[in-house]
C-alpha positions as CSV (number, residue, x, y, z in Angstrom):
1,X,-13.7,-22.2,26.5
2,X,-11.7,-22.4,23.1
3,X,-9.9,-19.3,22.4
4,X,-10.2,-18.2,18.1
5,X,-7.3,-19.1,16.0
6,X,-6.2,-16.4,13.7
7,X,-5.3,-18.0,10.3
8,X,-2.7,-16.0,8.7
9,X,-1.7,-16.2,5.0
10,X,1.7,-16.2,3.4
11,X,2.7,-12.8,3.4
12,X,3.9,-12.5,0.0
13,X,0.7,-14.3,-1.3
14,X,-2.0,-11.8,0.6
15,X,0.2,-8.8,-1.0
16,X,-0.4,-10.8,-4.2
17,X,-3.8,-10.3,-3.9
18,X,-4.0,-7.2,-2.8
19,X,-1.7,-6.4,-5.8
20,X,-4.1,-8.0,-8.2
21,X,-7.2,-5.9,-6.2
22,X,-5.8,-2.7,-6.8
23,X,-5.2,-3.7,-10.4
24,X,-9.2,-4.2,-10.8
25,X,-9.0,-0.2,-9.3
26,X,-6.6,0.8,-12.7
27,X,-3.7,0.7,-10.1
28,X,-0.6,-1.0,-11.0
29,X,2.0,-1.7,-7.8
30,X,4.9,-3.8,-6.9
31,X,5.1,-6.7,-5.0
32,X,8.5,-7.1,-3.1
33,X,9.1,-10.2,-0.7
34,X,11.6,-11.3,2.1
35,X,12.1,-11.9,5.9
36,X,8.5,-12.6,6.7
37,X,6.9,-9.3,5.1
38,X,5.9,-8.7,1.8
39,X,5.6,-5.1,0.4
40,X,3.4,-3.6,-2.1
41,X,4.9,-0.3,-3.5
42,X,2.1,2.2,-5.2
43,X,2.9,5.5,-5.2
44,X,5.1,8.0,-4.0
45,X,4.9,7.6,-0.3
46,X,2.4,5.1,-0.4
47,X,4.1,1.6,0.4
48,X,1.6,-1.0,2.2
49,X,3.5,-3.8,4.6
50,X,1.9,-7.0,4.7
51,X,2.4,-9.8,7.5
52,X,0.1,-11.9,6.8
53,X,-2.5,-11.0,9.1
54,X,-2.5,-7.6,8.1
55,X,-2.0,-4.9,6.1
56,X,-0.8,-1.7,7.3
57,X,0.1,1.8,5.4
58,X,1.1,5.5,6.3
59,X,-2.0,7.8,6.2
60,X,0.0,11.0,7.9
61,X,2.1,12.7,10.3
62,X,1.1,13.6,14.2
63,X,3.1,17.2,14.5
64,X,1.8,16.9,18.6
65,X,3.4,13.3,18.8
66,X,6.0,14.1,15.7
67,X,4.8,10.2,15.1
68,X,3.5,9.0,11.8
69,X,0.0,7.4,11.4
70,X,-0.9,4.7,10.0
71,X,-4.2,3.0,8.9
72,X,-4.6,-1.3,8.7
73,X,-7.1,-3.5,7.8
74,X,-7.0,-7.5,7.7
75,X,-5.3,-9.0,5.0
76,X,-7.9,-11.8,5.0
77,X,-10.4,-9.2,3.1
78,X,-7.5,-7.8,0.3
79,X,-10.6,-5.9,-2.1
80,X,-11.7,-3.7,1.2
81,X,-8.1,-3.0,1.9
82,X,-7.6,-2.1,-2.2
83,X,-10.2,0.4,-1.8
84,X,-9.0,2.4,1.0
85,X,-5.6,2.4,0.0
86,X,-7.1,3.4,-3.4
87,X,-8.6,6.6,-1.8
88,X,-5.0,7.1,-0.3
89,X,-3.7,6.8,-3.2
90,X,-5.9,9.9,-5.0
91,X,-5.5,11.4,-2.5
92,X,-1.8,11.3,-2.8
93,X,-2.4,12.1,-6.6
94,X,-4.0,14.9,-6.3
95,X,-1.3,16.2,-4.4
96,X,1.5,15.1,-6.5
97,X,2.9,18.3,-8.3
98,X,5.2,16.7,-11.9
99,X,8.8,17.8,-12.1
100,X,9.1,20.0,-15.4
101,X,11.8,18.0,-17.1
102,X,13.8,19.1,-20.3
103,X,12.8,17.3,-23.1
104,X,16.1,16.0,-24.7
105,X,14.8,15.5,-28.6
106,X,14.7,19.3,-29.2
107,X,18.0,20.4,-30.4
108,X,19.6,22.6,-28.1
């Protein structure tokens, strides 16, 4: 019996994609590359590590286990992956409460 190969893809290259994906979604996100994982930053709290294989993100916290969660998907299909991390992502949004800055062109 022959066991299955998994193919993996350039880490930087699937994150790429998925980078590109998310854009389609009116998402723009970082790509950031080195030592064998690539990282696409999206929001605030919403960074997605990519090994090639995979790609993985934090979805929440476990108070029981005090452990994060996290939610993956294979980095083989990057448009599936864009939209769950684009429901992350509103969710997040939707969340997200805007620091009331000073506005520094009205004369003091």
């Amino acid at each position: 019996m022959i066991a299955p190969v998994m193919i993996s893809m350039d880490p930087c290259r699937s994150a790429e994609l998925l980078r590109d994906a998310l854009r389609r979604d009116g998402i723009n996100s970082d790509v950031h590359d080195g030592y064998g994982l690539a990282l696409v930053s999206v929001w605030v709290g919403l960074v997605v590590w990519c090994d090639g294989e995979r790609f993985w993100w934090r979805t929440g916290w476990n108070t029981d286990r005090r452990r994060v969660i996290y939610a993956w998907h294979p980095a083989r299909d990057p448009f599936r992956a864009a939209r769950r991390i684009a429901m992350r992502y509103a969710e997040l949004r939707s969340r997200h409460v805007p620091i009331n800055r000073p506005t520094y062109a009205d004369p003091l």
